[in-house]
Rosetta silent file (secondary structure, phi, psi, omega in degrees, C-alpha in Angstrom):
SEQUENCE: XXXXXXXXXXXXXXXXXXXXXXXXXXXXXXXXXXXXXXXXXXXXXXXXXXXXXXXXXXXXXXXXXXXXXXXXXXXXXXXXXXXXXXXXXXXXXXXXXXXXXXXXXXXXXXXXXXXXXXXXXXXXXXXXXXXXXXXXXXXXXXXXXXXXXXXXXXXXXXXX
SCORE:     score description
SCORE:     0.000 S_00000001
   1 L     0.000  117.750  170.580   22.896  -70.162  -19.173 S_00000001
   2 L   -68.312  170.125  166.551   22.381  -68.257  -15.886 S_00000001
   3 L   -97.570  142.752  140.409   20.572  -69.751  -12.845 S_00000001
   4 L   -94.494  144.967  163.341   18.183  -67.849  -11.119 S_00000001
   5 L   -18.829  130.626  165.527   18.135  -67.029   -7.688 S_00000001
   6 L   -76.156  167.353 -156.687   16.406  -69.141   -5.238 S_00000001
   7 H   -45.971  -63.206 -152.881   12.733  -67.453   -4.104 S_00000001
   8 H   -68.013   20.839  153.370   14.020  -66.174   -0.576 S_00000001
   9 H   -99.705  -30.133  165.584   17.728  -64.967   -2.020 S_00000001
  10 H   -62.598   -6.001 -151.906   15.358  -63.494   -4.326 S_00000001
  11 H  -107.281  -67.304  176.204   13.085  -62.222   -1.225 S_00000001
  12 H   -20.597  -72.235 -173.865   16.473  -60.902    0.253 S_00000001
  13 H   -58.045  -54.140 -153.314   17.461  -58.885   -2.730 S_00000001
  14 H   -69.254  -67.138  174.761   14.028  -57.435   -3.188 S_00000001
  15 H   -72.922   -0.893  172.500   13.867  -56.343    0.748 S_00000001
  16 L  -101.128    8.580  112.948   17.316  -55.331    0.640 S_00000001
  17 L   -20.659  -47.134 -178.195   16.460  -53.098   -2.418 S_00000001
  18 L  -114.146   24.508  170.690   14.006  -51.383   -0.730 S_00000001
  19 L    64.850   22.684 -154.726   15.889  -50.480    2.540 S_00000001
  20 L   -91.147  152.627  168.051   14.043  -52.899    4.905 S_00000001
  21 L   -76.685  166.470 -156.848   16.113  -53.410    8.287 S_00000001
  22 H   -86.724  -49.263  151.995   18.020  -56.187    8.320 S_00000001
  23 H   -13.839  -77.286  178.762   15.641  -57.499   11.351 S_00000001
  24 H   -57.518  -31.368  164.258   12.719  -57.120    9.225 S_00000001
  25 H   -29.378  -66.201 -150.179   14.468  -59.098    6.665 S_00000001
  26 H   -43.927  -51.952 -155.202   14.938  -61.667    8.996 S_00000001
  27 H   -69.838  -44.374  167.916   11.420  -61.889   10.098 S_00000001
  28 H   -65.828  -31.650 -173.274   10.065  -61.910    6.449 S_00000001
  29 H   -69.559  -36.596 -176.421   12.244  -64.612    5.471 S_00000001
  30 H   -93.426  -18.300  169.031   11.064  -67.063    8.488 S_00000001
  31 H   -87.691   -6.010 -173.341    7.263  -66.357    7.569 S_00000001
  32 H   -87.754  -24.124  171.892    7.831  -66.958    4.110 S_00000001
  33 H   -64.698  -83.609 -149.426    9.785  -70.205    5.415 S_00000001
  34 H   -43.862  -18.501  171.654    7.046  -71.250    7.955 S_00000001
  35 H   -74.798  -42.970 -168.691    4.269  -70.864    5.117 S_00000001
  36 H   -86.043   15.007  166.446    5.496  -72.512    2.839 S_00000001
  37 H   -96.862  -39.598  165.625    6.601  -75.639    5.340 S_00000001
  38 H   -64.796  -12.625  169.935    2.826  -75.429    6.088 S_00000001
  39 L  -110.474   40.824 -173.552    1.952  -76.072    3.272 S_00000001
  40 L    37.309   79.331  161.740    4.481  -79.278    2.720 S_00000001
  41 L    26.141   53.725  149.986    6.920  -77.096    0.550 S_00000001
  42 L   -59.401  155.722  160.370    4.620  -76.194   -1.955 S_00000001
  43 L   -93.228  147.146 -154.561    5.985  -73.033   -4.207 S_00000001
  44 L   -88.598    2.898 -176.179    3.963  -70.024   -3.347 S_00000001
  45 L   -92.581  -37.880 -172.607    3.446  -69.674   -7.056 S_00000001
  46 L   -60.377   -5.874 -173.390    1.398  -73.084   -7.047 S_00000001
  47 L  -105.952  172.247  177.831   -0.671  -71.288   -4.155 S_00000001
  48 L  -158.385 -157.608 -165.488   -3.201  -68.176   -3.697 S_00000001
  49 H   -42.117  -52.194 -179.108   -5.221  -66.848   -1.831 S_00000001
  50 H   -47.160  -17.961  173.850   -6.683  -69.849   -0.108 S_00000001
  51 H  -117.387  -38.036  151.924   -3.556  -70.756    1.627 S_00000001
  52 H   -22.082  -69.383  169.159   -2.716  -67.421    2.733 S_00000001
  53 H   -14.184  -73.404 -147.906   -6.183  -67.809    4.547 S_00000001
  54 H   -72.719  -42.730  154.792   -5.755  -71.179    5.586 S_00000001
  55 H   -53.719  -50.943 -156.544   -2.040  -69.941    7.311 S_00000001
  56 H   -84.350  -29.426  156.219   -2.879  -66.800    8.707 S_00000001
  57 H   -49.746  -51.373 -174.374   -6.350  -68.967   10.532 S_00000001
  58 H   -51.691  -41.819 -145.081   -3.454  -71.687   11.204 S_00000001
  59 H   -82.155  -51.725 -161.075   -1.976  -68.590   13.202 S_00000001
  60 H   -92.389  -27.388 -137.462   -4.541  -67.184   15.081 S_00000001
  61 H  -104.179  -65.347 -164.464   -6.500  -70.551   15.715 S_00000001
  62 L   -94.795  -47.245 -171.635   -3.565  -73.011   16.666 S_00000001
  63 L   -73.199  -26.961 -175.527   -0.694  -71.104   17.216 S_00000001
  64 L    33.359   36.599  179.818   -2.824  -68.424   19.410 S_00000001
  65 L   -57.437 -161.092 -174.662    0.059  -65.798   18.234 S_00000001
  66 L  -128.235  157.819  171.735   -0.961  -61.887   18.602 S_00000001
  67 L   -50.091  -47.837 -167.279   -2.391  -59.672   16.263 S_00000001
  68 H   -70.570  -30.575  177.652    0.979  -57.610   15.209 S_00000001
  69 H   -81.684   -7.747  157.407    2.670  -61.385   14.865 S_00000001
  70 H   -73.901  -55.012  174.345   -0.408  -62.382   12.138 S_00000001
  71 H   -22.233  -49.607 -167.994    0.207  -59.048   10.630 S_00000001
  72 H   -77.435  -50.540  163.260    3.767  -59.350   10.471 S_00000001
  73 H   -35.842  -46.601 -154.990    3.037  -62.765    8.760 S_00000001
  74 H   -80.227  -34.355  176.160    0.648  -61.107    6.340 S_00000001
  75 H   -44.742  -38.546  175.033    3.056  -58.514    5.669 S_00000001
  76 H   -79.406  -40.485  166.118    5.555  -60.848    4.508 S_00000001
  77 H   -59.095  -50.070 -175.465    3.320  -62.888    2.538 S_00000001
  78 H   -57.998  -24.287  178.388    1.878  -59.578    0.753 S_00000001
  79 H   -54.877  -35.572 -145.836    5.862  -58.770    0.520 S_00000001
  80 H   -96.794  -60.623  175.739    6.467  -61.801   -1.168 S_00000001
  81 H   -69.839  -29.432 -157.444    3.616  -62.083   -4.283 S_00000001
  82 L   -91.442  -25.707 -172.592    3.620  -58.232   -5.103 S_00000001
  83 L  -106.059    5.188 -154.817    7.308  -57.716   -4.933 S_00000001
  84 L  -126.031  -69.367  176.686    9.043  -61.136   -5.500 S_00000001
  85 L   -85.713    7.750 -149.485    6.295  -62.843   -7.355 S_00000001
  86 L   -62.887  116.560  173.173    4.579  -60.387   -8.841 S_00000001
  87 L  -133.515  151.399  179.469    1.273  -61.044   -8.375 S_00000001
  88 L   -47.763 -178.844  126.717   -1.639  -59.076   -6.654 S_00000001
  89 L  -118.873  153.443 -172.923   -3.727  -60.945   -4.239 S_00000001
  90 L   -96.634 -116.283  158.333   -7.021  -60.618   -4.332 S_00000001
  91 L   -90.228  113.778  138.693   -9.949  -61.393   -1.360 S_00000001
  92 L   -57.514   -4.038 -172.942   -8.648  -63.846    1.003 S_00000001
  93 L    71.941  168.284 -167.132  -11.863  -64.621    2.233 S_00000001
  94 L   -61.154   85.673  172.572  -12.708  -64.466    5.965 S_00000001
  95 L   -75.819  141.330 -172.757   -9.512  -64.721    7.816 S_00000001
  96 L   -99.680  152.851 -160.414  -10.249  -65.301   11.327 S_00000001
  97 L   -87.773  140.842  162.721   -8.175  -62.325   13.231 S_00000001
  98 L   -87.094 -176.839 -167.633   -6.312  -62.675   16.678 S_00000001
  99 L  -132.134  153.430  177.558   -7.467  -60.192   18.868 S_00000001
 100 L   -60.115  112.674  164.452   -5.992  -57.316   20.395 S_00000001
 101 L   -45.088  136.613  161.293   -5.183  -57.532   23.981 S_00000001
 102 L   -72.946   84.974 -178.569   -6.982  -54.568   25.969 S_00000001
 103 L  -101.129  156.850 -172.242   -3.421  -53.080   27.767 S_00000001
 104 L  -114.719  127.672  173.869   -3.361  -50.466   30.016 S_00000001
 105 L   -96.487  169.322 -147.024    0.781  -49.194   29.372 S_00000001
 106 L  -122.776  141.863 -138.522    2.303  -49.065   32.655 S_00000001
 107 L  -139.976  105.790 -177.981    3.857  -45.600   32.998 S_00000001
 108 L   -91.758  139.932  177.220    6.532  -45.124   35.423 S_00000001
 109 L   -53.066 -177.444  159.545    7.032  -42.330   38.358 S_00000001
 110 H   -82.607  -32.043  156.487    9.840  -39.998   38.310 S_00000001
 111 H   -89.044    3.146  138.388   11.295  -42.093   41.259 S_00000001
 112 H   -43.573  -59.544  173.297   10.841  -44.809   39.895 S_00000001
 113 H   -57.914  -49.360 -176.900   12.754  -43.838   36.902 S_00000001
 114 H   -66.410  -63.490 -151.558   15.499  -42.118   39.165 S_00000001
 115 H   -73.628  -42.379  164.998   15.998  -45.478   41.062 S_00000001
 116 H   -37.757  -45.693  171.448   16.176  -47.472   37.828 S_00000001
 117 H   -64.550  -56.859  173.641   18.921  -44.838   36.633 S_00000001
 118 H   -56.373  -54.427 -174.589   21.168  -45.205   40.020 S_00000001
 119 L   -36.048  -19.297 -163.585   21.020  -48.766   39.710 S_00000001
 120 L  -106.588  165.195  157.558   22.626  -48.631   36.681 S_00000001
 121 L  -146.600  173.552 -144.188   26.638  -47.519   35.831 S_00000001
 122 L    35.500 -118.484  175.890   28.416  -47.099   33.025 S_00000001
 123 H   -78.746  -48.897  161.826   27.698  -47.524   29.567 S_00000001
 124 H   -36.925  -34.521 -170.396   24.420  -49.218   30.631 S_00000001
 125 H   -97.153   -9.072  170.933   23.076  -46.089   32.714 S_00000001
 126 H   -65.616  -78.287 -158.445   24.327  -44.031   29.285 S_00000001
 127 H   -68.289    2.152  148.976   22.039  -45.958   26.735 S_00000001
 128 H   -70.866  -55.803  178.221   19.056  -46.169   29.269 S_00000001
 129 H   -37.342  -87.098 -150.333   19.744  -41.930   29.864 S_00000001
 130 H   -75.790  -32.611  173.417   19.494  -41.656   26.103 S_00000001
 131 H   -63.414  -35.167 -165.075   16.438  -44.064   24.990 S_00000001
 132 H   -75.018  -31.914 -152.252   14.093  -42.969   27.970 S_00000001
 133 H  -103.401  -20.419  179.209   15.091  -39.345   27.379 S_00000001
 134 H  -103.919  -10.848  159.913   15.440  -38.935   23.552 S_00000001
 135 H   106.997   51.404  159.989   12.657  -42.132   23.017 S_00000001
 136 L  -100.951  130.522  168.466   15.104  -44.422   21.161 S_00000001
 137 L   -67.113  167.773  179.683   14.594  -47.978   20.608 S_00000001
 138 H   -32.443  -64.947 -172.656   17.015  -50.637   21.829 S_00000001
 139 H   -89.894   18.383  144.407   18.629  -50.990   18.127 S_00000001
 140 H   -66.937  -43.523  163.947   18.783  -47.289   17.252 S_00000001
 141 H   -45.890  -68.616  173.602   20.647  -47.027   20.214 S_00000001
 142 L   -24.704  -29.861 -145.617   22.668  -49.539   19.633 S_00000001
 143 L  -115.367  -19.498 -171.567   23.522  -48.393   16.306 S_00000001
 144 L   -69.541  124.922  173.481   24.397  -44.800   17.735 S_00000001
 145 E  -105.875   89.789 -165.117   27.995  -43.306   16.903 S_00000001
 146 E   -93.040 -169.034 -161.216   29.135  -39.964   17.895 S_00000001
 147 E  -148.188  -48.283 -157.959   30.459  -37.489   16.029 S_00000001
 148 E  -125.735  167.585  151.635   30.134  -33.943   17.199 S_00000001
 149 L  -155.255  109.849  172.338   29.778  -33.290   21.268 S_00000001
 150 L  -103.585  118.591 -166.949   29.538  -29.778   22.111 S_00000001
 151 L   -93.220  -36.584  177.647   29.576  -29.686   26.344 S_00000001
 152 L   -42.659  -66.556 -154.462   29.182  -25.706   26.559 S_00000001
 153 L   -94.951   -7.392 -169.913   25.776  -25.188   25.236 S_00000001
 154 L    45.904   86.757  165.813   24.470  -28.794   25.987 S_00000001
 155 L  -157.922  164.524 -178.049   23.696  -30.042   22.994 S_00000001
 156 L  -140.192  162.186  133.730   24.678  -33.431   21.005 S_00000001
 157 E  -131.067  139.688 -179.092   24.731  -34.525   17.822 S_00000001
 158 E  -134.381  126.990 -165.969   24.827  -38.142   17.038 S_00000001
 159 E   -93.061  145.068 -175.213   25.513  -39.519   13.306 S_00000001
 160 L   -89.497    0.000    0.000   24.765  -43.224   12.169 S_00000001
């Protein structure tokens, strides 16, 4: 007789199945922890909508987290019944929302940018040259290999 998988190695397979970054893994896996420790280790099958609620309110209410970190909860939760459990959810009922900061994004001169860039040397002023100039995040960079460098024509190509 096999065992099945516990939920989150079941969570795991299911976002690692679908190509989720190994980050986002992470991230689903600790809200799917932190709900269900809010709700004194209930199984998310004994639960529905009503504790989804009563967590993502727990979030915004006590917790005063930001809107993309409720999201990212809800994301994980919705992650969890449709692709793990599957079951819809239906109406949660009035979740109260965090709210959106009004930011103004702060925009840097061109000397600004040039004195950030001297400051730096080595491999550090390479991966700042390549996110601010081709708009890569931190772990794309990171993640960057190369493979072809043609110097003539100034052009790269860079292969994962």
């Amino acid at each position: 007789m096999s065992q099945q998988p516990k939920l989150l190695d079941r969570v795991l397979l299911a976002l690692q199945a679908r190509h989720y970054s190994e980050r986002t893994q992470d991230a689903y896996v600790a809200w799917i922890k932190r709900f269900i420790l809010h709700h004194h280790k209930r199984h998310p099958m004994e639960m529905a909508e009503a504790e989804i609620n009563a967590f993502l309110t727990h979030l915004a209410i006590n917790k005063k987290v930001s809107a993309s970190t409720q999201n990212q909860a809800l994301s994980a939760l919705l992650f969890l019944y449709r692709h793990v459990l599957h079951r819809e959810i239906g109406n949660w009922g009035e979740v109260i929302r965090a709210r959106k900061p009004q930011r103004v994004p702060v925009v840097l001169t061109r000397e600004e940018i040039k004195a950030v860039m001297n400051y730096l040397t080595g491999s550090k002023r390479l991966m700042a040259s390549l996110m601010y100039g081709a708009g890569l995040r931190v772990m794309e960079c990171l993640r960057l290999r190369s493979g072809f460098l043609k110097h003539k024509k100034t052009y790269h190509l860079y292969r994962n």
